[in-house]
N, C-alpha and C positions, 0 to 999 in steps of 0.2 A: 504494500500500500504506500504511494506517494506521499510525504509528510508534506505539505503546504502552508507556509508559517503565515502568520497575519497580515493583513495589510490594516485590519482595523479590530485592535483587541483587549480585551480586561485578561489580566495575569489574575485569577487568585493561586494562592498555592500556601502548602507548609512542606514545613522544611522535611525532605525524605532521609528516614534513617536505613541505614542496611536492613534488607528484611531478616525476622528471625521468627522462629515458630514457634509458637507458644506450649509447654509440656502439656501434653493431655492430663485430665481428672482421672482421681481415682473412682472407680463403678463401687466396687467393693473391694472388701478382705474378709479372708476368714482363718482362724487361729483353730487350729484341730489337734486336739489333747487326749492321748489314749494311754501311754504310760509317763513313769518320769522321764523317760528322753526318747522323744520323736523327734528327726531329722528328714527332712524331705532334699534330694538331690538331682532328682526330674521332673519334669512334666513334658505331656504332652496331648494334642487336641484330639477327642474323640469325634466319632462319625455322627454325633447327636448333637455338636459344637458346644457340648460341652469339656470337661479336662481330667485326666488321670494322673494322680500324683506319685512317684515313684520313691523309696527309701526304707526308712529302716526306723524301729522301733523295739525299744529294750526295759523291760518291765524289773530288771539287774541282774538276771541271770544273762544268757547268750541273747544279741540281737537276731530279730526275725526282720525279712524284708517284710513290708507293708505298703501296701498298693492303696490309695484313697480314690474314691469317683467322684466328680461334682457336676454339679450343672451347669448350664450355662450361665445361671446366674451367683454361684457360688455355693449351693447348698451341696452337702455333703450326701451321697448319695447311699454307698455302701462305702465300708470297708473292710477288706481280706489283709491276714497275714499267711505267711508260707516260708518254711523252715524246719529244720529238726534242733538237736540238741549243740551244735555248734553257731558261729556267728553266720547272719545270711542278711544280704542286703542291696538292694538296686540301686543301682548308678544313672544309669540311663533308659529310656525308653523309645520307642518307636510306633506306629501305624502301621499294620500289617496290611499290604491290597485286598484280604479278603475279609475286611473289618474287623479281624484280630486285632491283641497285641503282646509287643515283644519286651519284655521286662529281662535285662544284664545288668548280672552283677556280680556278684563271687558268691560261693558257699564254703563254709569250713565243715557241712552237715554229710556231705557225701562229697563222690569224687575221690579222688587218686591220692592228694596231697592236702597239707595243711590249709590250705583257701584254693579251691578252681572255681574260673570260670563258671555262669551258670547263665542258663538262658530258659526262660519260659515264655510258652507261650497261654497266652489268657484271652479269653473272649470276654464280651462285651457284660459281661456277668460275675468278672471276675474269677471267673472256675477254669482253675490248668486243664489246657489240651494236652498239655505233654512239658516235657524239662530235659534240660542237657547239659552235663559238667563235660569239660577240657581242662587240663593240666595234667601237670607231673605231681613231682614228689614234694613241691614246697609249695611258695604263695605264688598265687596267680589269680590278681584281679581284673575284670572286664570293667573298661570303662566309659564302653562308648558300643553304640549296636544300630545298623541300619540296613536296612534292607535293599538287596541289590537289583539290576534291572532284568536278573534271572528267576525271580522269584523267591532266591535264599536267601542267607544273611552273612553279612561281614559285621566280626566282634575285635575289638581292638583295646587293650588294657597294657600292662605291666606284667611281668612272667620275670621268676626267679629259678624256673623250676628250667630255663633252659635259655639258650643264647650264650652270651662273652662276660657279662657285667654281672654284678650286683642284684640289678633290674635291667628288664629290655624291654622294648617295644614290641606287643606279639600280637600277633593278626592272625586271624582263624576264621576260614571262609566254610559257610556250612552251606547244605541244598534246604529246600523248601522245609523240611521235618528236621530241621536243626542236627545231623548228620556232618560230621566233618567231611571237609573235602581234601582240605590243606592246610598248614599254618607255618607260618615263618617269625622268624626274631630278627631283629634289628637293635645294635648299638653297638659298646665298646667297653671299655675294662672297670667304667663307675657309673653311676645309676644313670638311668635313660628312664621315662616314663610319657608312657602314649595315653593321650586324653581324649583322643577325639579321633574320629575315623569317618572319610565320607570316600563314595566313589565317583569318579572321574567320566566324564564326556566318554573319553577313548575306552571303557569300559576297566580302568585299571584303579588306584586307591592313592591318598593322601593321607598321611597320620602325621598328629603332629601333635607335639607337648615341648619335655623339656629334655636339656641332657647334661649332667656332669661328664661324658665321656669325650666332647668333641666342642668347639666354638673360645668364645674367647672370655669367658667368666666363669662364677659360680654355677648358674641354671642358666640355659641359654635357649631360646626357641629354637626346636627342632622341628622342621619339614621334610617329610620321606616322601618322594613318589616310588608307585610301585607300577609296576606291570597289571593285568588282569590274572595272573596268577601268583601275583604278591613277589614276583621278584624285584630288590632296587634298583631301579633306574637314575635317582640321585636323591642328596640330602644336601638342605640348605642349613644353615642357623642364624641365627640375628639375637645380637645381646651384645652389653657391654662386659662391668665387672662387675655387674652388681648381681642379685636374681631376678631372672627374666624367664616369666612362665606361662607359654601358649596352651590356652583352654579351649581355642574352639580355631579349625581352616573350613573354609568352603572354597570351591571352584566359582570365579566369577564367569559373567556372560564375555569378555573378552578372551578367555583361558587362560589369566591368571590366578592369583589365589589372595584370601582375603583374611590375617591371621589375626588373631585378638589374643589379651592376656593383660598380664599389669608387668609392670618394668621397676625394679630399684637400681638401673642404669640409668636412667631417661625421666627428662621430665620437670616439673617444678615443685614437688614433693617426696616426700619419703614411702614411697610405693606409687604408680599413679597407674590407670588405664593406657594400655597399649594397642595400637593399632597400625598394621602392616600390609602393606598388600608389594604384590610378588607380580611380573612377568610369566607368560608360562613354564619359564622356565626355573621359574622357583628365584628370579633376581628383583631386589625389592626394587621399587619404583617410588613409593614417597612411607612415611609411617606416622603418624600423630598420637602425643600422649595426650589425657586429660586427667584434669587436677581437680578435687574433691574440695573435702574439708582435713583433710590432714593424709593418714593411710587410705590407701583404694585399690582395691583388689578384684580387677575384673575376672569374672569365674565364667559368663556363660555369652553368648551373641549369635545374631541369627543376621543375614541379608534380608534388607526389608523388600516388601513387594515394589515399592519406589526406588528400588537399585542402594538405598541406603546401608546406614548398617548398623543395628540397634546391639549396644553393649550393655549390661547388666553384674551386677555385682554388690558388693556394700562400700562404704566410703565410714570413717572413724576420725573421731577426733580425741587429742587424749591433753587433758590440763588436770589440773588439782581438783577438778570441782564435777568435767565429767570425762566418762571412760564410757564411750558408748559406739556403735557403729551401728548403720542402717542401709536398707536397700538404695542402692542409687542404679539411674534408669540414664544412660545417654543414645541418644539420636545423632547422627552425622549424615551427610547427603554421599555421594558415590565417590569423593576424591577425600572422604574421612573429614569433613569442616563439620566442625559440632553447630546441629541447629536447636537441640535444647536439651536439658539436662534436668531429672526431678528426682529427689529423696522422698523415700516413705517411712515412718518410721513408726514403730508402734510401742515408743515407750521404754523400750525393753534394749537387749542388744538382739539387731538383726543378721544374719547373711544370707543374702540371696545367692544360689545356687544354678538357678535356671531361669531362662527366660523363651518366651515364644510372643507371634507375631498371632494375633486368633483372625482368623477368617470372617469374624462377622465384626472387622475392627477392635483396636487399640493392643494391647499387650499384656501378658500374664507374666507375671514375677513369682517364682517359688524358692522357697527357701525354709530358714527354720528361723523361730526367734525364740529367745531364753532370758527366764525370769531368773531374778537369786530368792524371791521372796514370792511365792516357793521357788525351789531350786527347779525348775521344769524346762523341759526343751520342745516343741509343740514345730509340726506342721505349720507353716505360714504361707498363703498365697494372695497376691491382690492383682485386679485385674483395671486395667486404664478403660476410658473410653476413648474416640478416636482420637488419631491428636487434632489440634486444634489448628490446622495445618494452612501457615499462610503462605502463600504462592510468591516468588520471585514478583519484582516491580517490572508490572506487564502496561505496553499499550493498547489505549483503547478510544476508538472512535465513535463521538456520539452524535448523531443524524439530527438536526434540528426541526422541527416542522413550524410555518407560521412563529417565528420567532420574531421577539423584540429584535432592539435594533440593538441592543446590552446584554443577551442573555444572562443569568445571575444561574452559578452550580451551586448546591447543597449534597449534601450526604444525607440519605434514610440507608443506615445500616444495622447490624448488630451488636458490632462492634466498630471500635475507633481505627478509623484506614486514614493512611496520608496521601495524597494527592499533588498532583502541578500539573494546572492547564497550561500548557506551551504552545497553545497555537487555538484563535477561534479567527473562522475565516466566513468573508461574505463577498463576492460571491462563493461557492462551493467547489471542493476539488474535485477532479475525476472519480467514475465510480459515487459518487453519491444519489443518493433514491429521487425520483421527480416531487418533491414543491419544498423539496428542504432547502428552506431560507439560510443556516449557517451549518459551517461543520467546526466540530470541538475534539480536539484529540488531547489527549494527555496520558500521564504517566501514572499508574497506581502502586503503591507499594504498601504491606503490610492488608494483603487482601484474601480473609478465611474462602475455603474452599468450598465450593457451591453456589449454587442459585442464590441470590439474597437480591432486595428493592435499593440499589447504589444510589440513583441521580434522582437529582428535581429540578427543573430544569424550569425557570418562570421570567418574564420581562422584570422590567424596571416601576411599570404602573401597576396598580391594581384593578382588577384582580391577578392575580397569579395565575393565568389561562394556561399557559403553555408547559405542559407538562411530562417528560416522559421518565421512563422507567428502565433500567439495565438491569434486566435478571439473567442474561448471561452476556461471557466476553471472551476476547480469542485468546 
């Protein structure tokens, strides 16, 4: 569209500040208390849009995994625990394509060794279809599980019971009825630990966590690509000297990778949120930290459906007076620039653990929060509504009909948007509708997203005849 500046015009304007999006409200929370220490460490969305809560709860003998259901609107629906006489507990969760689901996490109850892997699967009811341990002789915890695009599943944890190290990275590829297929280790002569497992476009895997055996600090992010039959095809790290620990990679739509964690390398605090993204070839391209209220310790992140990238974790502040930490929620657009950031805090000390993007708008935060009075550790989930999401400073052309010779803009919004007319012109430019007497273009910024009643558009005399209305804009 041709921009055509005045030959006869009234400026109003205010001054435009960078846009920035406003954090979404909280819908709800709810705090779910069944023994003295409940820990929740997944979530994930069911087929009824509502959520399954994944972890562990311990009444002080041996922890049992504990699976919670809720609704969409937060109520608690059932919930299952499953376990024997040893510790057992889920880490992570999944959506099976045939409205299952996949609950990993280790058992010390069965199995081979002192903690294997363990994979169940649960229907919509909560009642096991079926269970599977992997490992050896020692520990081996699963800490990450997703379903692959053959139907089966890739489980990715920590393994003692085999590899070079201490701990390694071990990946173990099952068919549809949880059935190994194959498994491999990855690391080197000091701890390595895989947190996170997804697979790749080319049909092959990325695991990524941390590693004392390779990089150039204490804990350093580690990125493995593998093959589609989990052999390596390379490893990156990124870290200074500090610890530096990747909690979650995914594959971007360009085919690089997109890694999160929290950095005491980096930053303007003493722990801060980390964010990295990779080349396909696993070579970073730019990284951003963000700074809290003192410690911040990102644990979980997801790619938003806006190419964004929503980080989650808790954030802590420590003086004489308090010692407390609480959920903190950051938003960034697709080159990691933070467009808002919100703490939730219920009083207590929080950590969030997990976070997800829901389907029917805004975001679920899980985690656990703990009282000292009483001593308890409780389930904690809350769920945002959308965010409140203000659109980049876009232009916009307003068609005048039967117009004074001054037209006068006002704002009918919902909220407070900034504006600058930079151009009202008479005659009209190209492309305008037959008996429009002037055209108004300008610039908006700070503009919530959707239909809403913008302009008013009236002479200089009274009455105010001329009037129209923008409920939408390009």
């Amino acid at each position: 569209m041709r921009k055509t500046f005045g030959v006869l015009s009234i400026l109003l304007f205010t001054v435009i500040s960078p846009a920035q999006d406003q954090p979404p409200d909280s819908l709800w929370s709810g705090v779910f208390h069944f023994t003295a220490v409940d820990i929740c460490y997944s979530v994930c969305e069911t087929a009824d849009e509502g959520y399954l809560l994944g972890g562990m709860t311990n009444d002080g003998s041996a922890p049992d995994l504990r699976l919670v259901k809720l609704s969409e609107s937060g109520d608690s629906l059932w919930s299952r625990t499953y376990g024997g006489d040893g510790s057992d507990i889920c880490f992570s969760l999944c959506r099976a394509s045939d409205g299952n689901y996949l609950a990993a996490g280790l058992t010390a109850s069965r199995g081979a060794g002192h903690c294997d892997f363990w994979l169940l699967k649960i229907n919509a009811d909560g009642d096991c279809l079926w269970s599977r341990t992997y490992g050896g002789l020692y520990h081996d915890h699963c800490l990450s599980v997703q379903q692959t695009s053959d139907g089966g599943y890739i489980l990715a944890g920590i393994t003692a019971s085999f590899g070079a190290g201490d701990y390694d990275f071990w990946l173990v590829k099952t068919d549809e009825n949880g059935d190994s297929l194959w498994s491999n280790a990855f690391g080197g002569s000091d701890d390595d630990e895989c947190l996170c497992v997804r697979q790749t476009s080319d049909g092959g895997y990325i695991l990524a966590g941390k590693t004392r055996s390779f990089g150039s600090g204490y804990d350093d992010f580690w990125l493995v690509k593998t093959d589609a039959n989990g052999t390596q095809l390379w490893s990156k790290t990124f870290g200074g000297d500090g610890v530096d620990e990747c909690r979650f990679a995914e594959q971007t739509s360009d085919g690089g990778y997109i890694l999160a964690g929290y950095t005491y390398s980096f930053g303007a605090g003493y722990g801060d949120f980390w964010l990295v993204k990779t080349d396909a070839n696993g070579d970073s391209l730019w990284s951003r930290t963000f700074d809290g209220r003192g410690t911040d310790v990102c644990t979980a992140a997801q790619i938003a459906a806006d190419g964004g990238y929503v980080l989650a974790g808790w954030t802590g502040e420590y003086d004489r007076q308090i010692n407390a930490q609480d959920y903190w929620l950051v938003k960034t657009d697709a080159m990691g620039n933070c467009l808002w950031s919100r703490i939730f805090d219920n009083e207590d000390w929080e950590e969030c653990t997990a976070v997800l993007e829901s389907s029917n708008g805004g975001y679920v935060l899980a985690g656990w929060t703990y009282s000292p009075h009483p001593l308890e550790q409780d389930f904690w989930a809350v769920k945002t509504g959308p965010e409140q999401g203000i659109e980049k400073p876009r232009n916009l052309t307003v068609f005048l009909n039967d117009a004074a010779t001054s037209p006068i803009l006002r704002w009918i919004a919902p909220v407070e948007c900034s504006y600058l007319i930079y151009s009202t012109t008479n005659p009209n430019h190209d492309g305008s509708p037959p008996g429009a007497d002037w055209t108004l273009e300008a610039t908006l910024s700070n503009v919530p997203v959707g239909p809403a009643e913008w302009i008013h558009v009236g002479g200089l005399t009274e009455p105010y005849r001329n009037y129209v209305v923008i409920t939408s804009y390009p």
